[in-house]
C-alpha positions as CSV (number, residue, x, y, z in Angstrom):
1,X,22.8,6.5,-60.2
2,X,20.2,9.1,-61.9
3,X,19.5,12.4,-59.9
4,X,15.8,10.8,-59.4
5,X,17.2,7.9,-57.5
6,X,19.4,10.4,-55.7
7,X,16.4,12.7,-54.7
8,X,14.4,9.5,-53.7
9,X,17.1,8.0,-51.6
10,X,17.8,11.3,-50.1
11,X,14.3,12.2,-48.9
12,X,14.1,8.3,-47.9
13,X,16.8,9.4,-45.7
14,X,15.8,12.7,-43.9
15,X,12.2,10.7,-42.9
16,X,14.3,8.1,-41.0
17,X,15.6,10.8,-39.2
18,X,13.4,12.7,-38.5
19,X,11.5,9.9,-37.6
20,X,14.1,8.7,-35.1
21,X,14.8,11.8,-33.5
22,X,11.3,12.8,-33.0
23,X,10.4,12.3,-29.2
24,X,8.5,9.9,-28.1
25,X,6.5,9.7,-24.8
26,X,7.6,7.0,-22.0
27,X,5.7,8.2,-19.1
28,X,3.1,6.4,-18.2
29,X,0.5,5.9,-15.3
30,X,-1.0,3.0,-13.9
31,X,-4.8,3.3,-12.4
32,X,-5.6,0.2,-10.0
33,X,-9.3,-0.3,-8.2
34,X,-7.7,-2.9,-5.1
35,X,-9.4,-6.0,-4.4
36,X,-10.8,-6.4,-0.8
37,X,-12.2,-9.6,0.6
38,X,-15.0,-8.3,3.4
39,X,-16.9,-9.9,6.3
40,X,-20.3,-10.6,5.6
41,X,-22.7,-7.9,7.3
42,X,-20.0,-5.0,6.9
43,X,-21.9,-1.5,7.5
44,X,-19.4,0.1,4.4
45,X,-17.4,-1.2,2.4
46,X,-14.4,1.3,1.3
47,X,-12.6,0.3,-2.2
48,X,-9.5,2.3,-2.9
49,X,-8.7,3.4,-6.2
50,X,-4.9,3.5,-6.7
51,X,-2.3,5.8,-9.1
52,X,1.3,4.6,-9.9
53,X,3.2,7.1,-12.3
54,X,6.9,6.3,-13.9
55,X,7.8,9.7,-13.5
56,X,6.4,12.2,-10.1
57,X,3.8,14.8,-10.6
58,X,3.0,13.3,-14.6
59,X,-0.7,13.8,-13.9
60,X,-2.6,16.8,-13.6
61,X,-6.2,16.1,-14.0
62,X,-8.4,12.7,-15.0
63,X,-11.4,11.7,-16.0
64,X,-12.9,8.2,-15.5
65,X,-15.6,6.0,-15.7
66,X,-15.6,2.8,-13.3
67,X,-18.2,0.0,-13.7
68,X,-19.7,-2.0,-10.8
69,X,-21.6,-4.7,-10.1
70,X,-24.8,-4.5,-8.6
71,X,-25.7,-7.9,-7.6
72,X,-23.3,-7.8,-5.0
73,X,-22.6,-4.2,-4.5
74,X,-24.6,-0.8,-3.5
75,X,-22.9,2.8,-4.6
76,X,-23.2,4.6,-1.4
77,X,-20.4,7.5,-2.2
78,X,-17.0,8.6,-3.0
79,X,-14.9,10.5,-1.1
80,X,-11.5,12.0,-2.2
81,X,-8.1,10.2,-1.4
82,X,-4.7,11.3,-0.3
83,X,-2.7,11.9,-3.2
84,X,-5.5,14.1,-4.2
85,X,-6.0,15.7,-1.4
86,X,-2.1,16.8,-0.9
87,X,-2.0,18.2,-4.9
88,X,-4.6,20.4,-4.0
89,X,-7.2,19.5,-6.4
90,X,-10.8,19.0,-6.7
91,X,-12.9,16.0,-7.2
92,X,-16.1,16.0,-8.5
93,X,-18.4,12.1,-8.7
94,X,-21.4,11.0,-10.8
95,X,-23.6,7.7,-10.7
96,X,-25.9,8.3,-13.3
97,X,-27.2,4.7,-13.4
98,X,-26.7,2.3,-11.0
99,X,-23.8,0.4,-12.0
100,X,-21.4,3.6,-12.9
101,X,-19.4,6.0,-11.0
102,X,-18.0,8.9,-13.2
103,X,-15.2,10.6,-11.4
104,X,-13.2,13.6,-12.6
105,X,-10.2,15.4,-10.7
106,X,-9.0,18.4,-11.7
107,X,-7.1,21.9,-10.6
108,X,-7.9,25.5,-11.8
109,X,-4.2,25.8,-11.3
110,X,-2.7,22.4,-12.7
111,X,1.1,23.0,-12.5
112,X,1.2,20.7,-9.3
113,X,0.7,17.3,-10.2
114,X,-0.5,14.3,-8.7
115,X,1.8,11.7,-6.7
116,X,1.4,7.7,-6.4
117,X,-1.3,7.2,-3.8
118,X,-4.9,6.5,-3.5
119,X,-6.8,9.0,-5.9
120,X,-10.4,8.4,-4.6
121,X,-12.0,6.1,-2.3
122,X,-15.2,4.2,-3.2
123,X,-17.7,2.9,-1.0
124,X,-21.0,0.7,-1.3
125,X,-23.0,-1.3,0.5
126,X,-23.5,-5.4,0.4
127,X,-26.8,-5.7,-1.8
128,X,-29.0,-7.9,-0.2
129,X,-28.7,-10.5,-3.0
130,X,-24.8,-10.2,-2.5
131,X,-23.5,-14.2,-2.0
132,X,-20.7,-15.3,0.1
133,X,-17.7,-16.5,-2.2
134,X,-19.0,-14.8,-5.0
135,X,-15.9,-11.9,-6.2
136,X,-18.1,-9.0,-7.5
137,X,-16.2,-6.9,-10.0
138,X,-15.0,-3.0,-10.3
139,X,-13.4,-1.9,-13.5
140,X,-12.2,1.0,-14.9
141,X,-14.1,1.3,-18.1
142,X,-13.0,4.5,-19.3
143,X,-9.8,6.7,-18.4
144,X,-8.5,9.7,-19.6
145,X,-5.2,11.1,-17.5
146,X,-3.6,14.5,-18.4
147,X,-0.4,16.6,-18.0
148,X,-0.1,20.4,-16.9
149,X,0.0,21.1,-20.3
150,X,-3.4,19.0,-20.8
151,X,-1.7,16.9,-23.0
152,X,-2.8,13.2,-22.2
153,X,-1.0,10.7,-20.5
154,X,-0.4,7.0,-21.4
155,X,-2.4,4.9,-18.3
156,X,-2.7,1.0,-17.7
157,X,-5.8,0.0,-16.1
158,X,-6.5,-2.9,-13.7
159,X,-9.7,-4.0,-11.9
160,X,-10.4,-5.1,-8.6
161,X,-14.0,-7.2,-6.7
162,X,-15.2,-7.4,-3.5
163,X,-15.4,-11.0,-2.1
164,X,-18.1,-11.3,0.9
165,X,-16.6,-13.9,3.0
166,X,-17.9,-15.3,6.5
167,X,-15.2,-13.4,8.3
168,X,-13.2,-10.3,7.9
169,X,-9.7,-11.1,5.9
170,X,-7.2,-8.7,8.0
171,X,-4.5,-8.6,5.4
172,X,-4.0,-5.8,3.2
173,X,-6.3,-5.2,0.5
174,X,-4.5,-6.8,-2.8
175,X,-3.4,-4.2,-5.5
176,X,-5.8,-4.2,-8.3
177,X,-7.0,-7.6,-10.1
178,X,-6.5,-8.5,-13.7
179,X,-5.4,-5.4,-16.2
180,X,-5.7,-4.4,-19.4
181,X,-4.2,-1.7,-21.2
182,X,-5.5,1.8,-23.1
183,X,-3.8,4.7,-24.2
184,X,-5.5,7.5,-23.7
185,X,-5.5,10.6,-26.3
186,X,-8.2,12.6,-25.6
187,X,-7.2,15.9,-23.7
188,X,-8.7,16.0,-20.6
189,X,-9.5,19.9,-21.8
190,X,-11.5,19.0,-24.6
């Protein structure tokens, strides 16, 4: 064998290992809007927005964009949920158009993460064109999830709707609706 073929077979080689020792990221984060069936004529109608993480206190901060629909559904606000609440961070909403909730949650101090929980709470209003039967939709549309070290996390996304039915469903609401899948690296710092 000629000292080329050596060389090449060589540096072949040291890229396979390096490339299977380099570490690779397996923490990931799941972001679920729940699907709610509501009685028609309810004053508000509150739509949790959900975080599941493989590994506790992954997430830091995040940044997302959640799409509604308006012929069934009204923005009225969003108020901040418990597994924000008990990291001690701040959350900060947006509707710049109707349709469109921007939503960023974030810590001057972002060592402590965030646990599973609900990470916001949505709530609108039944439009006045909204139908009984008909399943108006919420999805995430954009999500960027960060570490302590504002490096970005891997997330899932799943949607949820709002059915207006003739009378209250008592059940608990159902965990996010169809999902689809994004990973996210865009620091949530830049």
């Amino acid at each position: 064998m000629s000292n080329y073929n050596c060389l090449k077979s060589g540096a072949a080689t040291i890229i396979t290992l390096i490339v299977l020792i380099s570490p690779i990221s397996v923490f990931s984060a799941t972001v679920s809007i729940d699907s709610l069936s509501i009685a028609q004529g309810t004053s508000v109608i509150t739509v949790p927005v959900n975080l599941v993480l493989s590994q506790s206190d992954l997430v830091s901060g995040l940044n997302m964009s959640i799409s509604y629909d308006t012929t069934g559904l009204v923005f009225r606000n969003v108020t901040t949920g418990s597994a924000t609440l008990s990291a001690n961070k701040t959350m900060i909403s947006h509707s710049p158009s109707g349709g469109l909730v921007n939503l960023v949650i974030y810590s001057m101090t972002p060592t402590e993460g965030i646990n599973d929980g609900t990470i916001a709470n949505l709530e609108f209003n039944a439009a006045s064109a909204a139908a009984e039967g008909v399943a108006y939709e919420l999805a995430i549309t954009e999500c960027v999830l960060s570490d302590s070290d504002a490096d970005s996390v891997n997330v899932t996304v799943s949607k949820g709707q709002v059915t207006i039915s003739e009378t209250a469903d008592e059940s608990e609401p159902e965990s996010g609706g169809s999902s689809g899948s994004s990973s996210c690296f865009i620091s949530l710092l830049e």
